[in-house]
C-alpha positions as CSV (number, residue, x, y, z in Angstrom):
1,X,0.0,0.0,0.0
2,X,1.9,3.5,-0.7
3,X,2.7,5.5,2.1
4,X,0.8,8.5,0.8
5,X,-2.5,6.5,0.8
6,X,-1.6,5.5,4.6
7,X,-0.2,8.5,5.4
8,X,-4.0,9.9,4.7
9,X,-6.0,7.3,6.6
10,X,-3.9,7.9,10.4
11,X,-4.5,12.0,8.8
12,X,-8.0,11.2,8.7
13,X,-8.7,8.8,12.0
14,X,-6.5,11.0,13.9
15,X,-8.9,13.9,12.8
16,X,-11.8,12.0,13.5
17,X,-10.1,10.8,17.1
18,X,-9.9,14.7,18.6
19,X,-12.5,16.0,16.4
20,X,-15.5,13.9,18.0
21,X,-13.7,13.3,20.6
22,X,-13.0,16.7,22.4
23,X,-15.7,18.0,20.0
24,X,-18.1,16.0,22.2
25,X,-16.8,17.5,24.8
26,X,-16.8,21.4,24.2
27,X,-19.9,21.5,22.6
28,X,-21.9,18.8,23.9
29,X,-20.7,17.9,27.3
30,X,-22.4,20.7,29.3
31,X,-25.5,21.5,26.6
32,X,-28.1,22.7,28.6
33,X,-30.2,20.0,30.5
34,X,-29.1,17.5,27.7
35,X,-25.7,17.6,27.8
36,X,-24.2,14.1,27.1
37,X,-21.7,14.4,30.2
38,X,-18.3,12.2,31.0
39,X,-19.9,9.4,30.0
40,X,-20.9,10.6,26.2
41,X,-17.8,11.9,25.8
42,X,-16.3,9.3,26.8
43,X,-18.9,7.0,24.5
44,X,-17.8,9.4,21.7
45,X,-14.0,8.9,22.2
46,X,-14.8,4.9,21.7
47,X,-16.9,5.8,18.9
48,X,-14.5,7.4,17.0
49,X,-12.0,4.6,17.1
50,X,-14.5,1.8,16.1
51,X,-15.9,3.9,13.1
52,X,-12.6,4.8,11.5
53,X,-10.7,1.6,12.1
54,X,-13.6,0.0,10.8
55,X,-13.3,2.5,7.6
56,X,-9.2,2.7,7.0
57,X,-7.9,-0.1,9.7
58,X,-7.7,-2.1,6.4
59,X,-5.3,0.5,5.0
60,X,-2.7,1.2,7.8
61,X,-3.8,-0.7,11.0
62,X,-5.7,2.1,12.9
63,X,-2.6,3.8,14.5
64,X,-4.2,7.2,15.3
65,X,-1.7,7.6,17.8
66,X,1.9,8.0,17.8
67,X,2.1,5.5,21.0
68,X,0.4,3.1,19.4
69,X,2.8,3.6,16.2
70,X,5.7,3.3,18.5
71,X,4.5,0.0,20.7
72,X,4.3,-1.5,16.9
73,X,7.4,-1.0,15.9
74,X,8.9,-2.4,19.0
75,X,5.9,-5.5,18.6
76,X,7.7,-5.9,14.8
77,X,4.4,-5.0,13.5
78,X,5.9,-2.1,11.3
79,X,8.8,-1.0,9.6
80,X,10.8,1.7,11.2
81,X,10.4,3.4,7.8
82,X,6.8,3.6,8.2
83,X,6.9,5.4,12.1
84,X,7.8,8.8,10.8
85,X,4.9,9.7,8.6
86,X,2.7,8.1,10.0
87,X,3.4,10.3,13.6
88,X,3.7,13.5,11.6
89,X,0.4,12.8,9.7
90,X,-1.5,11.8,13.2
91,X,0.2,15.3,14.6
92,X,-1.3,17.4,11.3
93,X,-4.8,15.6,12.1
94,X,-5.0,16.5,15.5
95,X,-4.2,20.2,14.9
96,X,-6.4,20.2,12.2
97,X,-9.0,18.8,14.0
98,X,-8.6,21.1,16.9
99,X,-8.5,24.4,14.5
100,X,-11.6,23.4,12.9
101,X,-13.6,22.5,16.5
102,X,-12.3,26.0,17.6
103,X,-13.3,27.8,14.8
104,X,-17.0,25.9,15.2
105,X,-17.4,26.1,19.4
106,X,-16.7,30.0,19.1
107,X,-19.8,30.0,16.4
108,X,-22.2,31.3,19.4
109,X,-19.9,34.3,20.7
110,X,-17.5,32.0,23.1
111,X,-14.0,31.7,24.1
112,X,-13.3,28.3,22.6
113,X,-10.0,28.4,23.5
114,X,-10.2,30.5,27.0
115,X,-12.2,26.9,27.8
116,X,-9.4,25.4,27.1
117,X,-10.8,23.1,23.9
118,X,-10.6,19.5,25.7
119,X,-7.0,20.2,26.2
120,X,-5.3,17.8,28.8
121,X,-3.6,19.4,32.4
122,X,-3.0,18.8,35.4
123,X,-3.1,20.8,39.2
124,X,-5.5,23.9,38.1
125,X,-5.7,22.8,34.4
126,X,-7.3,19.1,35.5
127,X,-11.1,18.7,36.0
128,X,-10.4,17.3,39.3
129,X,-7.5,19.7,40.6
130,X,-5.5,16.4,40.4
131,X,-1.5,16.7,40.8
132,X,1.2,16.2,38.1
133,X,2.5,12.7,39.8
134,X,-1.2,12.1,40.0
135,X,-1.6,13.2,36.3
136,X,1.6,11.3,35.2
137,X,0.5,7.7,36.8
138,X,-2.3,7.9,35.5
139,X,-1.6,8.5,31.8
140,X,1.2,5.9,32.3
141,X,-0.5,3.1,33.3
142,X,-3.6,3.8,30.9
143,X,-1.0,4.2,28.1
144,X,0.4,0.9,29.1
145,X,-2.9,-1.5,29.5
146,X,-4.3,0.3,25.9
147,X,-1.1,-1.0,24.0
148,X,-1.8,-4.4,26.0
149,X,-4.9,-5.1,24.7
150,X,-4.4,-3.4,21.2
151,X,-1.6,-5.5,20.6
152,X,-3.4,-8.9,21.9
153,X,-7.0,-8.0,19.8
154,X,-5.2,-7.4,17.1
155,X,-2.9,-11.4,17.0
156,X,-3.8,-13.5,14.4
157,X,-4.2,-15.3,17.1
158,X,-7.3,-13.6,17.9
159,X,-10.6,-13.7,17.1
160,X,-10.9,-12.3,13.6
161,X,-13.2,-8.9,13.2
162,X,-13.8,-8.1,16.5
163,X,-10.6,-5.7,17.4
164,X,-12.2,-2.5,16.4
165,X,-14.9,-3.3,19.4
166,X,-12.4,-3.9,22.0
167,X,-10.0,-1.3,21.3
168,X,-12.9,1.4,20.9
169,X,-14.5,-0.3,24.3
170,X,-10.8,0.1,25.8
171,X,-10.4,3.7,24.9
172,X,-14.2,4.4,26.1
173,X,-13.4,2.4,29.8
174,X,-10.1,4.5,29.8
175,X,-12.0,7.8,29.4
176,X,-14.5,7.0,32.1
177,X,-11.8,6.6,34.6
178,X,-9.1,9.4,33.8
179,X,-11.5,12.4,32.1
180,X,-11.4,13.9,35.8
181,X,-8.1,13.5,36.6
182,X,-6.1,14.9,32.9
183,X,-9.0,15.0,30.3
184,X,-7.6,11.5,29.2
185,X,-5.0,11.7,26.6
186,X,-3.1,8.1,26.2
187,X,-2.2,9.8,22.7
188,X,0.3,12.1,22.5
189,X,-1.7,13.3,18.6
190,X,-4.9,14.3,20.5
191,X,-2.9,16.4,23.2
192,X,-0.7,18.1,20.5
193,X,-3.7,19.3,18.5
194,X,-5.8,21.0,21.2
195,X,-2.4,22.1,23.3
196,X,-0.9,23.8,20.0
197,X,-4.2,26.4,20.0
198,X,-4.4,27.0,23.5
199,X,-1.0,27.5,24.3
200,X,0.8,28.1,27.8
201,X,-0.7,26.1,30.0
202,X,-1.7,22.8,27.4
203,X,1.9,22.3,27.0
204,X,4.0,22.4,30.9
């Protein structure tokens, strides 16, 4: 498969990730008495993982995530050719995504970006006021148990068709627990994008 053609797919599932995902979350988290909450975004994080790996996983195995690039290579899954554009390509989704969702939540007269756009933190800048060791452990060990079972669903070994459903139903269980401690990244894509626009604080 050229590496333009999967360069394009992790573009376009990486856009998808942090659009819906933190899209879901600065316009439809705290909608008025119908707001979807932790759990939809969370729901909408999974979402977006089972729909595009569905749609391109055929095309470059449904990175979206420079972590997940990074744990294949060391697996043997990929060539150490193939890691570079497919991280750069997840980056330029991610702040694509992010510009766009700004552009969009600031439609009704808001501050996208003085709400920070979904972007991950930690002391004042996490949901919960949660510390940076706090912040760090966390990200670590969700990090660590999402490359577990992306690498096992995805063995020949294992059942065939099903590891878009787990890995989306990972990323969903993985939301639910850290969203109030750093806004959940486990990708270092989706925090790029959203940190890029909002500056200062996104990135220390």
């Amino acid at each position: 498969m050229p590496m333009l053609k999967r360069s394009v797919a992790e573009l376009l599932g990486t856009f998808w990730l942090v659009f819906g995902g933190c899209g879901s979350a600065v316009l439809a988290a705290k909608f008025p008495e119908v707001g979807i909450g932790l759990v939809g975004v969370s729901l909408a994080f999974g979402l977006t993982v089972v729909t595009m790996a569905y749609a391109v996983g055929f095309i470059t195995g449904a990175h979206f995530n420079p972590a997940i690039t990074i744990g294949a290579l060391v697996a043997g899954r990929i060539k150490s050719a193939e890691v570079l554009p497919y991280i750069v390509s997840q980056v330029l989704g991610a702040v694509l995504a992010a510009w766009l969702l700004s552009i969009i939540a600031s439609g009704n007269g808001t501050d996208a970006l003085a709400g920070g756009l979904a972007a991950n933190g930690f002391g004042e800048h996490s949901p919960g006021g949660y510390s940076q060791a706090a912040a760090f452990i966390t990200e670590t060990l969700m990090t660590f148990f999402f490359l577990l079972v992306i690498l096992g669903v995805t063995d020949p070994r294992a059942p065939v068709g099903f590891a878009p459903l787990a890995i989306g139903l990972t990323l969903t269980l993985i939301h639910l627990i850290s969203i109030p401690i750093t806004n959940t990244s486990v990708n270092p894509a989706r925090s790029t994008g959203p940190a890029l626009l909002v500056g200062g604080w996104a990135v220390q």
